[in-house]
Every structure is written in C-alpha cells, then in structure tokens.
N, C-alpha and C positions, 0 to 999 in steps of 0.2 A: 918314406914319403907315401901318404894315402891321396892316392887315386882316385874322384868318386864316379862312376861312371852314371851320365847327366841322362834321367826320364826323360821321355817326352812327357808335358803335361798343360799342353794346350796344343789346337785345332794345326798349328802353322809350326808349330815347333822344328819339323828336321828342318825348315826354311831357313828359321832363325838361326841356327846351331853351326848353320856355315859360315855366319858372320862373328860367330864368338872368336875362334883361334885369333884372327886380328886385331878385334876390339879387347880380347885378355889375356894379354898375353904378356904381363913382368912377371918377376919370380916369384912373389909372393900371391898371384892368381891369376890362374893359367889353366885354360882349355887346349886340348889337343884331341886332332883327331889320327887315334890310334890304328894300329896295323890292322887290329879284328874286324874297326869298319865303326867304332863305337866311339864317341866324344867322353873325356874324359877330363874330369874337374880336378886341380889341385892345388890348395890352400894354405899359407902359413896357419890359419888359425883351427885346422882340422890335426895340426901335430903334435899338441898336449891333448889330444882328447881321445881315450881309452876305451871308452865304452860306445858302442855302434851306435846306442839311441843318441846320445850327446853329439855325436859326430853328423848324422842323419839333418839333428835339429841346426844344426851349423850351418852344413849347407841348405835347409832350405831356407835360412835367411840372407844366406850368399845369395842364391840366386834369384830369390826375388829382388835385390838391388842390383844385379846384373840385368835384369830382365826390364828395369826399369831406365838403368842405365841405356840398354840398348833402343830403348822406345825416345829416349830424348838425342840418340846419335842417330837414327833415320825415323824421327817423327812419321814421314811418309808411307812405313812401313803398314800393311794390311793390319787391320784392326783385327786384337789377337783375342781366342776364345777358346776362356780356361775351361779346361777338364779336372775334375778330382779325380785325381788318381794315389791318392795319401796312400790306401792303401796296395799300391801295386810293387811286387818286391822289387828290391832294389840291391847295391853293394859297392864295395870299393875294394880295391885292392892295395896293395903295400906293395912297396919298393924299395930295395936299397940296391942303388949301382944300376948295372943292365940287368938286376935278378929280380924276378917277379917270386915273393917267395912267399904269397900270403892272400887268399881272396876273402874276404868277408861279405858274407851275403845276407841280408837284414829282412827275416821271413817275418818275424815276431820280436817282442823288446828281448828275449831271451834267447832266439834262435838267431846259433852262428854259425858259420862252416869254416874247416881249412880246406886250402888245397894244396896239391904237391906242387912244392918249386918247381916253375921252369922257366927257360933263357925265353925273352924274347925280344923284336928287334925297336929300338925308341928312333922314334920318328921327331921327338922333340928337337927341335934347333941348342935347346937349351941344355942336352946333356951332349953335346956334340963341338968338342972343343970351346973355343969364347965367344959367349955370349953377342950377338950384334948388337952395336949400339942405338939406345932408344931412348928417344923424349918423355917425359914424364908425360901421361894425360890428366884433364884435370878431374878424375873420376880414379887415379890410382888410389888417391891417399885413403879413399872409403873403402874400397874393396880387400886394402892391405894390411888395416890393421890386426894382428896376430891376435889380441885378447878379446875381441869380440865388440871391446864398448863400444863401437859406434850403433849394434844395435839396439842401443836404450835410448837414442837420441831422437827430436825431431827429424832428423833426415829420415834415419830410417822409415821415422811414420810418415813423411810425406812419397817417400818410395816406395813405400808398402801399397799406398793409394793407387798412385801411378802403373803401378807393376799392376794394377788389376785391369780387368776388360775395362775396354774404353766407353763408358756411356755417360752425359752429362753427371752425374750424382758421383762419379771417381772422380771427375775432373774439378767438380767443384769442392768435392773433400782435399783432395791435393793443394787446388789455391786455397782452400779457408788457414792449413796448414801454414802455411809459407805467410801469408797475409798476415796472421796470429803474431808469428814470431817476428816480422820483418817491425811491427808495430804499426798496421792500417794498409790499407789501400795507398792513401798520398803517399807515407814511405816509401813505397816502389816508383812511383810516379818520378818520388824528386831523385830516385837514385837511376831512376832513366834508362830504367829496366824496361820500361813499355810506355807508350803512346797512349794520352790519357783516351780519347777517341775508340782506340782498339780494346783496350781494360771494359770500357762501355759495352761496343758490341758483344765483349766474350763472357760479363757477366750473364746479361739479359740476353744471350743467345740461351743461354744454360736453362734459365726459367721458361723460354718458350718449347710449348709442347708438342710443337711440329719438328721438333729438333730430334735426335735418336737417343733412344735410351727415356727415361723419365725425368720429367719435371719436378722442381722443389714444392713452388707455390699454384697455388689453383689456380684457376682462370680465370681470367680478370675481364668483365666483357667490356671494358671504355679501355683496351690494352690494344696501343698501335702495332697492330700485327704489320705493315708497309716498312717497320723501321729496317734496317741492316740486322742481316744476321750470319753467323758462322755455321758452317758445318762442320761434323764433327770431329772430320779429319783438320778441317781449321782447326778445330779449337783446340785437338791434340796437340796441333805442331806451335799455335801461338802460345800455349802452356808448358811444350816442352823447352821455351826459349827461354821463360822467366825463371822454371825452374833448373835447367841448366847455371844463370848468372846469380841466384842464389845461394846453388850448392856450390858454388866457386868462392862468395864471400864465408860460407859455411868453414869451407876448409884450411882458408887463413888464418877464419876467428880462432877455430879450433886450434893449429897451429903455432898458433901467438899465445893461447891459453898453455900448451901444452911448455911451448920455452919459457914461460915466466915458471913455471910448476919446477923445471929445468934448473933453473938460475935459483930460483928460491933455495930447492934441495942443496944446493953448490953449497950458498952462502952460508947457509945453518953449517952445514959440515967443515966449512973452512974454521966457522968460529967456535967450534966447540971441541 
C-alpha cells in the first residue's frame, strides 16, 4: 500500500490537514496522521501505478478534489492562499502488514531512493482489528474511484475551480461550470437548488468591483451600486451549497450510468 505523505501547499494548510483524518477516512481514501508527526495519503487508485511521476500526478488530482471537497464541508473555513510548491520534494512510502519496507522519494522524474525496512507502529484504526462502522458520505463515491476516470469529467473541472483561492473570477468559473451542464440558470432555479433572489444577488455581486478579488465586466456608470450584495465569504458558502446538491445529482447520474453499462454487459454475455 503507497503511503503519500501530504505537502503543505497553501498559506493555512497544517490548519486544514487536521480536518482531513475525519473528513477521509473509507478504505479506499484515507488520511492519517502518523506516528512521525506527518499526514499521510492513501489511495485505491495510486495501487496500479509504478512509476513515482504517475503516482505523483494522481495524487495531485486527488487532492485538489479533496481540497475542494473540504471548502464545501466548512464553507466558513479562512480563505485559502495557494503557494507553488510543484517543485518542492516530496515521497511516499510502501506498506505491506505493519512493515514499512519501501520509501520513495520523488527529487526529479527519474530520481528514486530505497530505504532499509523497518517496523513501525500504525496508528490507523483501519489496520487494527474491524473496521468501525461508517455511513457512506456523499463525496465518497468521487474520491474512491480506483481507475482515475472521474478526473476527465465535469466535476472534476468544476473542483478544480473551486479547489483554487477564493476570488470572484473562481467562483464564477465554478458556477459557469455547473450552470453549463445543469442546462441554464432556470434549471437550478426549478430544481430548487437556490432562491431565484439569492442566484441574483450572487451573480451581480461577482461583477461588482468593490467585491474582493476582480471583476468580469467594466463599470458601468448608470450601475446601482445601493443594490444587495454578497461578500465573498457569502458567496463561497452560498456556491458551496449549490455545488454541494449538484455533485450529489452528479453521483446518481453517474451511478445509474455506470448499472445500465452493468446490466448491458450481463445481457450480451447471457446471450451469447
């Protein structure tokens, strides 16, 4: 099992990182914080992948859906401000049982290192007799798929957005996203995912230029600056609701896609 041990790579990050072991914590992705004092990521879909650069490029699409995940489960959370750190080294380690028998440490696409096995002690609940029992959340089924395809999808691009600093121009990339696909503005409306009223104020908050972050369109001087407007932590938290109830019809559809594909294969195979 690869271990990836998790960067900081924005301003709040050790903040955040105390909240991961709760919020990921099935079998198939799973944060822990380990005995050395270091969080550490672990993934179905990092287990067929051999080579460090592949493995690397995995997780940093895991955890930008993590990071976005976590921004729509405490909206409220400080306004987070990314650092590049692409290239600061990184690694993961291997597991099999309580044997740490493997460190890989990812300097260059061609620089790797072993280490010499040794015991050490797993603080995981999960390798520690059975398992406690746990509700599915509705942000498992993204995080768990093993083959990666969720990220070619729209979600992922609308998490991608999301997952970035918070300033009008992400937010409003993230709703053009969701908006795109749901099929307009009304569609939401009639699926009563938001308040036509509040859709109002959080567009036209986005285009006014006293809002943080940058404006789309110019200024307009006959523009009623008097109307209602969101701040920005509003408009985080009122666009991590919509997108929250999206990515829950997201995961159905998919879902439903995924049994009919199921049932298809059956049937061919029964008949032939």
């Amino acid at each position: 099992m690869k271990e990836i041990r998790l960067q900081p790579n924005h301003e709040f990050s050790n903040i955040e990182l105390q909240h991961w072991p709760k919020l990921f914590d099935s079998p198939a992705c799973k944060v822990t914080l380990a005995a050395d004092g270091n969080y550490y990521l672990s993934a179905c879909r990092f287990e067929k992948l051999t080579d460090p650069t592949e493995v690397f490029k995995s997780e940093k699409k895991l955890k930008t859906m993590m990071h976005a995940i976590f921004k729509i489960e405490k909206p409220d959370f400080e306004n987070l401000v990314p650092v590049d750190k692409e290239n600061a080294p990184s690694g993961y380690r291997e597991r099999v049982g309580d044997t740490l028998n493997a460190c890989v440490n990812l300097v260059s696409p061609s620089g790797v290192g072993r280490a010499t096995p040794v015991i050490v002690t797993i603080i995981d609940k999960y390798h520690n007799g059975t398992p406690e029992a746990r509700q599915e959340r509705w942000y498992d089924y993204f995080l768990d798929q093993c083959n990666d395809w969720i990220d070619n999808t729209v979600v992922f691009e609308a998490l991608d957005y999301f997952a970035k600093k918070t300033v009008s121009l992400t937010l409003r990339q993230t709703y053009e996203v969701v908006k795109r696909d749901e099929g307009g503005k009304y569609r939401l409306l009639r699926n009563k995912w938001v308040e036509k009223k509040d859709l109002s104020v959080f567009t036209e908050s986005l285009d006014r230029f006293d809002m943080e972050g940058h404006g789309v369109h110019v200024e307009r001087l006959n523009y009623d600056y008097s109307r209602p407007i969101m701040s920005l932590s509003a408009a985080q938290t009122f666009l991590a609701g919509l997108l929250k109830q999206w990515l829950e019809k997201k995961r159905q559809t998919y879902k439903l896609a995924a049994a009919q594909v199921q049932a298809k294969y059956l049937s061919n195979k029964t008949n032939t």
